[in-house]
C-alpha atoms as one frame of an Amber mdcrd trajectory, in Angstrom:
protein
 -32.313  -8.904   5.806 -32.192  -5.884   8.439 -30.239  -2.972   7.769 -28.720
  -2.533  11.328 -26.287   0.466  11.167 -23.956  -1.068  13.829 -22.877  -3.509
  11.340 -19.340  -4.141  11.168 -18.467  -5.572   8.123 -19.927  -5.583   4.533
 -19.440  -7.829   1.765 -20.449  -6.798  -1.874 -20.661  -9.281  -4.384 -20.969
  -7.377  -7.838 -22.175 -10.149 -10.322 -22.685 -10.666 -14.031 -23.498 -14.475
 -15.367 -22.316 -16.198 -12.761 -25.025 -18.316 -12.200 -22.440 -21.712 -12.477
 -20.252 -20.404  -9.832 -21.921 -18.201  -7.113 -23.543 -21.282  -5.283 -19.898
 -22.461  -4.203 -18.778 -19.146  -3.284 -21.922 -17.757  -1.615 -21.352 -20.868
   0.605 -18.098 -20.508   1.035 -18.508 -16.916   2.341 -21.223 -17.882   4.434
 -19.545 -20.442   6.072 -16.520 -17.542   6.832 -18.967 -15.110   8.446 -20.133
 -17.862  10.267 -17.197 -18.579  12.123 -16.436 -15.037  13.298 -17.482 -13.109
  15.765 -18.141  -9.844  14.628 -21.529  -8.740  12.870 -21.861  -8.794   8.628
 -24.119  -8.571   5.842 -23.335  -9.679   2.473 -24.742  -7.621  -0.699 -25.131
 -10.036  -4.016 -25.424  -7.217  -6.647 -26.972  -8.958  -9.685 -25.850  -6.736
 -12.413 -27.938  -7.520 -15.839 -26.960 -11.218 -16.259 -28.172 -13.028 -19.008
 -28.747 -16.305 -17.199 -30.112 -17.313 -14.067 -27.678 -15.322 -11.479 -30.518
 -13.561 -10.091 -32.685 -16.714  -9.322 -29.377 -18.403  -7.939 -28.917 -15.360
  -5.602 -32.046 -14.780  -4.205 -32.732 -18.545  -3.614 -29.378 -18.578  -1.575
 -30.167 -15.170   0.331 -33.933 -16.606   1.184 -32.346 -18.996   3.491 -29.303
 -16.856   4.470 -30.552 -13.929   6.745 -27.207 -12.091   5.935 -27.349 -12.076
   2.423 -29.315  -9.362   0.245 -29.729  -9.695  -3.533 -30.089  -5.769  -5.201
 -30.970  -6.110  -8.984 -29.203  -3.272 -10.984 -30.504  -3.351 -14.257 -27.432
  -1.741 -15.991 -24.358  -3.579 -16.870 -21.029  -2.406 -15.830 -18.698  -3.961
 -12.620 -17.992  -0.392 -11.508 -21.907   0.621 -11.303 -22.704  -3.108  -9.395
 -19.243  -2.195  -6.966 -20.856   1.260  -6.260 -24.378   0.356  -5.893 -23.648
  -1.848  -3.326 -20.851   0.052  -1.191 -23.592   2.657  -1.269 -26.171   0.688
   0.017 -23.831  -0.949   2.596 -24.174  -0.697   6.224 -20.613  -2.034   7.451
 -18.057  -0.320   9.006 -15.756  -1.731   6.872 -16.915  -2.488   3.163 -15.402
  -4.948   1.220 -15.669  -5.686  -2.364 -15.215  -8.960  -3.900 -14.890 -11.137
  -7.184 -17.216 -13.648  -7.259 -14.939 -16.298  -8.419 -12.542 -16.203  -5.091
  -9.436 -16.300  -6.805  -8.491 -14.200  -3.525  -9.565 -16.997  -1.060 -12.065
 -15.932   1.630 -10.093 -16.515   4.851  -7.760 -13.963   3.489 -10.247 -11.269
   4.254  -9.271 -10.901   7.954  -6.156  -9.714   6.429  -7.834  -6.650   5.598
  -9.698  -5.555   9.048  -8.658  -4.834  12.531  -6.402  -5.884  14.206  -4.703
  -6.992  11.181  -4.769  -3.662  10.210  -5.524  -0.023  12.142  -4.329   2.741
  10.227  -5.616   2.840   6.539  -8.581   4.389   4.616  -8.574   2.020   1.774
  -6.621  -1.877   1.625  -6.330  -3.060  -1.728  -5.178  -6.599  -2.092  -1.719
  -6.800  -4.332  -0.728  -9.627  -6.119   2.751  -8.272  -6.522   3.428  -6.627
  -2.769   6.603  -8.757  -0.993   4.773 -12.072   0.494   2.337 -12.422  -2.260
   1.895 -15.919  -4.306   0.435 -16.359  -7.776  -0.923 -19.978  -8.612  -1.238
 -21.540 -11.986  -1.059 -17.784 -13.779  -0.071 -18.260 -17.184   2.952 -16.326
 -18.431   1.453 -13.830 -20.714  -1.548 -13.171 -18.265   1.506 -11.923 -15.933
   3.429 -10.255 -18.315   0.041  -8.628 -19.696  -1.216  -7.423 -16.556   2.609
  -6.162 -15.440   2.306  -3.702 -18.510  -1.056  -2.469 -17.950   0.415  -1.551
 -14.106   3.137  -0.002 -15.375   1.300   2.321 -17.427  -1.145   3.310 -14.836
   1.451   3.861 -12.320   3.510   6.103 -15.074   0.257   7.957 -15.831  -1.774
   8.377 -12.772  -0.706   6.135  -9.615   2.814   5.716  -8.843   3.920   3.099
  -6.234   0.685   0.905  -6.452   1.890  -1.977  -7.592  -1.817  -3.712  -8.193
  -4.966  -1.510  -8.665  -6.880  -4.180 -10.766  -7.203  -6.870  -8.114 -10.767
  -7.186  -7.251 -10.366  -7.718  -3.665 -10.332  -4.113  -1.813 -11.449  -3.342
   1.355 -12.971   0.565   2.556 -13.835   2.115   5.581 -17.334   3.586   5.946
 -16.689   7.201   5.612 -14.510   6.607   2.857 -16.586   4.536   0.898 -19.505
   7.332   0.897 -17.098  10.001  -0.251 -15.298   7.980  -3.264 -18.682   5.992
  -4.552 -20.359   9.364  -4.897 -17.648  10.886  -6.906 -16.970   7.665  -9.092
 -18.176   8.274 -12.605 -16.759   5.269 -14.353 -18.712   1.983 -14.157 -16.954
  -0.326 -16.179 -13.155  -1.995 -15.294 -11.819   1.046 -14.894 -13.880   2.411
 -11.677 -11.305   1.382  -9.286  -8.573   3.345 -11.326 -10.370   6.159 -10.751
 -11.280   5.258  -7.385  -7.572   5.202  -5.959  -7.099   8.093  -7.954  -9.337
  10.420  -6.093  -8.406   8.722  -2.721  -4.767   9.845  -3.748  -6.227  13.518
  -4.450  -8.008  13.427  -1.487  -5.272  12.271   0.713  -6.674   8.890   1.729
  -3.805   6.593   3.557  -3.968   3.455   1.242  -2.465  -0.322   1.988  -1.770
  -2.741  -0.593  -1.916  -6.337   1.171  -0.160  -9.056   0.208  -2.328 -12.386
  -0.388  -2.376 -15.863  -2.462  -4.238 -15.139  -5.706  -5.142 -18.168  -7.647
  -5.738 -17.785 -11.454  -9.219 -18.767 -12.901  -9.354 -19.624 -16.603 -12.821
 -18.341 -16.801 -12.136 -14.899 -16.042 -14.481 -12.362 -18.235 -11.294 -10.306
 -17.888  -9.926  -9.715 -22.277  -6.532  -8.582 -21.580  -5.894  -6.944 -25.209
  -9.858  -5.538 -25.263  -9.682  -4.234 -21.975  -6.560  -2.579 -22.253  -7.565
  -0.239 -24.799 -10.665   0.816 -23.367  -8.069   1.223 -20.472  -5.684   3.337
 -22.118  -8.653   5.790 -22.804 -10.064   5.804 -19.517  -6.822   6.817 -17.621
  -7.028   9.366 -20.544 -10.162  10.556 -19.261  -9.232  10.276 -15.642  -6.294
  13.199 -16.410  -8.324  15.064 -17.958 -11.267  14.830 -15.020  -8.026  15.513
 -12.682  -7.474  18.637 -14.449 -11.053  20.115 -14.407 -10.646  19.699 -10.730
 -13.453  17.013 -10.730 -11.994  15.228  -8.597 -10.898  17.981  -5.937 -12.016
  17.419  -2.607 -15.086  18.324  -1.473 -15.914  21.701   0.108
């Protein structure tokens, strides 16, 4: 794939065994770049699977010109996200779950002329104009208290930060990524909170979210290893880590 620098948009695809359900949505993003007009790329980052993700990829990307597979030997979501936004070319750089619970089309959303003024979009399952579908109850409730206590402890007023749909620009993206030092579930915590520090403008965008049973996602597991990484994030805050840079 060529690495033209006057691409405008960049999809990265951070993914770990998802050899069963990349085919459909590698197609299914393909077939949305397709119908626009502006230029793209689309970055599979293959991120230590155990089955046959990387094979599935790169067979895909041989006959897709757009699409790049990058092999990053370490687990971790938050190491796959920044490897690829790093490695990006786009103008704008978006990141997204394999599975598509955010569909596709909702992307446009996210860019111009949807939207002009912003640094960073984040997609929000709870902003006014947002629909859920086929969430169970306790997945809700769950995911309403870990919100609550990363608003109350680092990001007030963002009402989702754990929605894997977010969308940067360029000069953004190079700045955060580079600082990020988290590479599990918690990386886009401490993402937004640097952009915050840094006085980024972020968006939260409503969309239709539609739950998928198979998420890797363990809402009690995760949680706690949560809960100490917004621990660590304070205390980064307070070293003045995370200050802007000089």
């Amino acid at each position: 794939m060529s690495r033209d620098s006057s691409i405008f948009l960049s999809i990265i695809i951070p993914a770990y065994n998802e050899e069963a359900r990349l085919p459909e949505t590698l197609e299914q993003v393909a077939q949305f770049i397709k119908a626009q007009t502006f230029t793209s790329e689309v970055l599979i980052i293959e991120n230590g699977s155990l089955d046959r993700t990387w094979q599935v990829a790169q067979e895909f990307a041989n006959q897709h010109p757009q699409f790049c597979v990058i092999r990053e030997a370490q687990r971790g979501k938050g190491l796959a996200v920044k490897t690829g936004m790093l490695q990006a070319r786009g103008e704008f750089r978006f990141m997204c779950d394999a599975d598509l619970s955010m569909p596709i089309e909702e992307l446009s959303k996210f860019l111009p002329p949807a939207q002009t003024r912003f640094d960073i979009a984040i997609a929000s399952r709870e902003a006014a104009g947002s629909v859920r579908y086929h969430e169970p109850l306790h997945r809700h409730l769950g995911g309403r208290v870990i919100n609550t206590i990363i608003r109350w402890a680092l990001l007030p007023g963002l009402q989702d930060t754990q929605c894997g749909f977010k969308c940067f620009q360029a000069s953004t993206a190079e700045d955060l990524f580079r600082s990020q030092s988290m590479t599990g579930w918690s990386f886009d915590i401490e993402l937004l909170y640097i952009a915050r520090r840094r006085g980024y403008r972020i968006l939260e965008i409503p969309i239709n979210w539609y739950y998928n049973p198979e998420s890797k996602l363990n809402i009690f597991r995760d949680a706690l290893k949560m809960m100490a990484d917004i621990w660590k994030i304070r205390q980064n805050g307070r070293k003045g880590l995370y200050n802007p840079r000089s």
